[in-house]
N, C-alpha and C positions, 0 to 999 in steps of 0.2 A: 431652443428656448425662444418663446414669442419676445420681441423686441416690444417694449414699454415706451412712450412717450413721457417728456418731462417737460411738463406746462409750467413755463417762465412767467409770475407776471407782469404784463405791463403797467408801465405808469398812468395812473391812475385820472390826471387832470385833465377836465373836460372846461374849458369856458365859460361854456352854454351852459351847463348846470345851476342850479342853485344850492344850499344846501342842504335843504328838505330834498330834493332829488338826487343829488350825490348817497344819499343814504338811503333811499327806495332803492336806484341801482344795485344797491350792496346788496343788499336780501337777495335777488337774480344772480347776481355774482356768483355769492355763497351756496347757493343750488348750484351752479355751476361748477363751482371745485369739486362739490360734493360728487359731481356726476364724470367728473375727470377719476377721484380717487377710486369709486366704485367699476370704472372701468378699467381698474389695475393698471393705470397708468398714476403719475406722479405731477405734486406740484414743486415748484420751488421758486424760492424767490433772490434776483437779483441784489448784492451786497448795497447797490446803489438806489433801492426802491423806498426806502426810508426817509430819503432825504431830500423825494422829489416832494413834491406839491400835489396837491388831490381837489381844491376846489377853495375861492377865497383864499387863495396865499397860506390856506394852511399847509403844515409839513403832515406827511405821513405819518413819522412818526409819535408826532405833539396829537394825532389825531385820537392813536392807539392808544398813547397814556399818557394822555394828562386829563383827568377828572375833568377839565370843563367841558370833555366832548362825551362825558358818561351819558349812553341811551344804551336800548336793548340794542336795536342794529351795531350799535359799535360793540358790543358784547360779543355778538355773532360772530361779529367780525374778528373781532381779537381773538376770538375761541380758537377758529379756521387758520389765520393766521398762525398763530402759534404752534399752530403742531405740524405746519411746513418745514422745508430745510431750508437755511442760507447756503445761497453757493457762492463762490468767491470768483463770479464772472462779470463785469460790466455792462453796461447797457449796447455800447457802440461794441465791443467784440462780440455780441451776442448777435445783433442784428449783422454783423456783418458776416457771422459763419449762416445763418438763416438765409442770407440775400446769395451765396456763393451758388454757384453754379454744379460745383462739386459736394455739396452738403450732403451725408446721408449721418452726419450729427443726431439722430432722431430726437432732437427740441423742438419746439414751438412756442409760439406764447399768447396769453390770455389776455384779457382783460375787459374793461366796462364800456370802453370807448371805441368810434371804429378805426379799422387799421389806419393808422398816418406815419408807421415805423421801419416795416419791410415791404419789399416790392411781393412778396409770395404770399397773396391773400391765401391762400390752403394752408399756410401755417402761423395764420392768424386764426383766433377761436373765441369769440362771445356768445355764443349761444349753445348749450347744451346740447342741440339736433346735431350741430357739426362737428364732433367732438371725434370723427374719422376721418374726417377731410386731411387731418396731417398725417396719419395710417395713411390714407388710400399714397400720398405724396411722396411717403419714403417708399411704399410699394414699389410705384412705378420704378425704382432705381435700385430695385433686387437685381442683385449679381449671378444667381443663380437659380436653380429651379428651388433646390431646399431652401435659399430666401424669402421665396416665392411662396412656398407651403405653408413655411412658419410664420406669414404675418397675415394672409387674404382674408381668414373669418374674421378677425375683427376689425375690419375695413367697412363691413357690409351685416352691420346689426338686425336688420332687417329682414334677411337670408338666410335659412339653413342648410348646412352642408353634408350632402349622406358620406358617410367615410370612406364610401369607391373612390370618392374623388381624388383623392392621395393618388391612387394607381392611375385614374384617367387621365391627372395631368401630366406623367409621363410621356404624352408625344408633344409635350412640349419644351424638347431636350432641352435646347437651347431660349431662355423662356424670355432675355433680351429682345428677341424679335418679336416678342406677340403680349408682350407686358401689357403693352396702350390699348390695345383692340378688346384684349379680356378683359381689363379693368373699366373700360368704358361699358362694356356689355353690363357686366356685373353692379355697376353704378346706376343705371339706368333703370335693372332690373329693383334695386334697390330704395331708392330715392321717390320713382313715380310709378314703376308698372303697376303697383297695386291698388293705390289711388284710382286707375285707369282703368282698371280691371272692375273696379267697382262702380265706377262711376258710366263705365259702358252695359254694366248689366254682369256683368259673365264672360265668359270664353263666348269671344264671336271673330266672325271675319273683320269687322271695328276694330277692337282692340290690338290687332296684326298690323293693319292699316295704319293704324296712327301711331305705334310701333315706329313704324317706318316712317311717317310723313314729319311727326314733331320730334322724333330724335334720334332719326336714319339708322335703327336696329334694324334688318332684315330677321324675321319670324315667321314662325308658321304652328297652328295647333297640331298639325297632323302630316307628315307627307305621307306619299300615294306608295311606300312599301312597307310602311309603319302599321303592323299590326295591331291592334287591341293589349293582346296578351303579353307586348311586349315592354320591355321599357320600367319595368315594375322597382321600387325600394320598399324597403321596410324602413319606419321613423317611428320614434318613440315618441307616445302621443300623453297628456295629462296622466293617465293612470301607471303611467309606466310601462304600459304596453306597445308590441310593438303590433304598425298599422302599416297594411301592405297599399303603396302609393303609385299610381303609374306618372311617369316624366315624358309625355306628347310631347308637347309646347315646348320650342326650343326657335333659339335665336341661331341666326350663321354668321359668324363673323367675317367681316368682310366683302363677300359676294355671295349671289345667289345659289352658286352651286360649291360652296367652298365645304370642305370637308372637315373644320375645325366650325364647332357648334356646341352649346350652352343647353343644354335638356334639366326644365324643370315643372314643379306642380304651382298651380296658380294661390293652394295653400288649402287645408283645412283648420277648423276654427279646433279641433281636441287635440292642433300640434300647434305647438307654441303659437295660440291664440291667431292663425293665421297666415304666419308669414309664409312668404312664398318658399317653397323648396326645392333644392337645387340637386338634380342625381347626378350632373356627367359633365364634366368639364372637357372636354380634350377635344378625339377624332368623331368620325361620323358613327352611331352608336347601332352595328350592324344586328 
C-alpha cells in the first residue's frame, strides 16, 4: 500500500500581513489543500491551531466563527477547514518528531507563511508544485526495496513509469546503497529536464552537456552499441491505445561507465500530454 502523507497545518501568523492580505493568501492556501487532498494524501489539523493568532491579534478561531469576520474567503475557508480532522498532537511534539533524525512518521506540514518551524525545508509545503518534496524525503529513508516500489511514482508527478520497471529495479537488492543517486537522477529528470529539453530545441548534444554541467547528471542520447530497434515500450497514449516508444536517452548514475543507468523518452505530446517517460531503472539495458 502506497504510504499517504498527512499535511499538518501550520500556524497561520504572518506580521507583515495585513488583513486584506491575510485573506488573498487564503484563497492560494485553499488551492492548496485542495491539491494535497487530490493527491490522496491528507490534511489535518493540530488540537493547538485554534488558538493561535492569524493576523492583528485575531484568534483562529474568532476568525472562523464569529460573524464579524463573515466574507466569501472566510467561507472558503471554513468550508475546507471543516471537513479536515483534529488530531490530538501538539505543536512542539509535532515539530520535534519532523526535526528527528530518525523520523519516517510520514507528516509534514503546510501552511501560508515561510518555514520558521522545522529545520527540514522538504517537509515544509506552501506551494502546490511541491507537494512531493515530503514523498521524495521519506523515500530516501526506504528500508527496503518493496519500500522503495511502493512510494517512487508519486514522488515524480511529472514522470511516467512503464511497469518493467518493478522487475528492473530488482538489481537493486539492496536499494539503501543507491537510494540518493536514483532519487536525484529521477528529480532532476523531473523538475527541469524537460523545461531544458525544450528550451534547447530537442534532443541534441546541448541538452547532455548541460545535463551534466548545471546539475552533474552523466547522459547520453545514444551510446555506440545501442541499436535503433532496441530499447522499445509500449505506453498508453489519450486514446487508450497502446503506443510503441523507444528509451535511447539515459542517464548513468554515478560514473561514466557505471553500469546502473536510467533509460527514458524525452515524451510525446498523445501520452500524458508530454511527460517524459521513463522505461528501465536498474542495470545496463543489454
Amino acid at each position: 500500500m502506497i504510504n499517504s502523507i498527512s499535511y499538518y497545518i501550520a500556524p497561520l501568523l504572518d506580521d507583515n500581513l495585513s488583513f486584506p492580505q491575510f485573506e488573498s493568501s487564503i484563497v492560494d492556501f485553499c488551492d492548496l489543500l485542495d491539491a494535497i487532498i487530490d493527491n490522496e494524501d491528507e490534511v489535518k489539523i493540530p488540537k493547538g491551531l485554534y488558538e493561535t493568532a492569524i493576523v492583528n491579534d485575531i484568534i483562529f478561531a474568532d476568525y472562523l466563527f464569529n460573524t464579524e469576520y463573515a466574507s466569501d474567503t472566510r467561507e472558503l475557508f471554513f468550508e475546507v477547514i471543516m471537513k479536515q480532522i483534529v488530531d490530538d498532537i501538539d505543536y512542539n511534539s509535532l515539530f520535534s518528531t519532523l526535526d528527528s533524525s530518525e523520523n519516517t512518521s510520514y507528516k509534514a506540514l503546510t501552511g501560508i507563511v515561510d518555514n520558521k518551524f522545522i529545520n527540514q525545508d522538504q517537509l515544509y509545503v506552501k506551494n502546490k508544485n511541491f507537494i512531493c518534496w515530503p514523498h521524495r524525503f521519506y523515500l530516501l529513508r526506504s528500508r527496503n526495496l518493496d519500500d522503495f516500489k511502493r512510494n517512487y511514482r508519486k514522488c515524480f508527478p511529472m514522470l511516467i513509469f512503464h511497469e518493467r520497471i518493478e522487475k528492473t529495479l530488482n538489481v537493486f537488492n539492496d536499494i539503501t546503497e543507491h537510494v540518493e543517486e536514483v532519487v536525484r537522477h529521477l528529480s532532476v529528470l523531473n523538475d527541469f529536464a524537460k523545461e531544458l529539453y525544450l528550451e534547447t530545441g530537442g534532443a541534441s548534444d546541448e541538452i547532455y552537456r548541460r545535463l551534466k554541467s548545471e546539475y552533474n547528471i552523466i547522459s547520453s542520447g545514444r551510446g555506440s552499441n545501442e541499436s535503433l530497434n532496441k530499447f522499445l515500450c509500449n505506453f498508453s497514449n489519450m486514446d487508450n491505445e497502446f503506443e510503441e516508444v523507444r528509451c535511447n536517452p539515459h542517464s548513468k548514475l554515478y560514473t561514466d561507465y557505471s553500469e546502473y543507468r536510467i533509460y527514458f523518452n524525452w515524451g510525446r505530446e498523445r501520452i500524458e500530454n508530454g511527460k517524459i517517460l521513463i522505461g528501465h531503472i536498474g542495470g545496463h539495458w543489454a
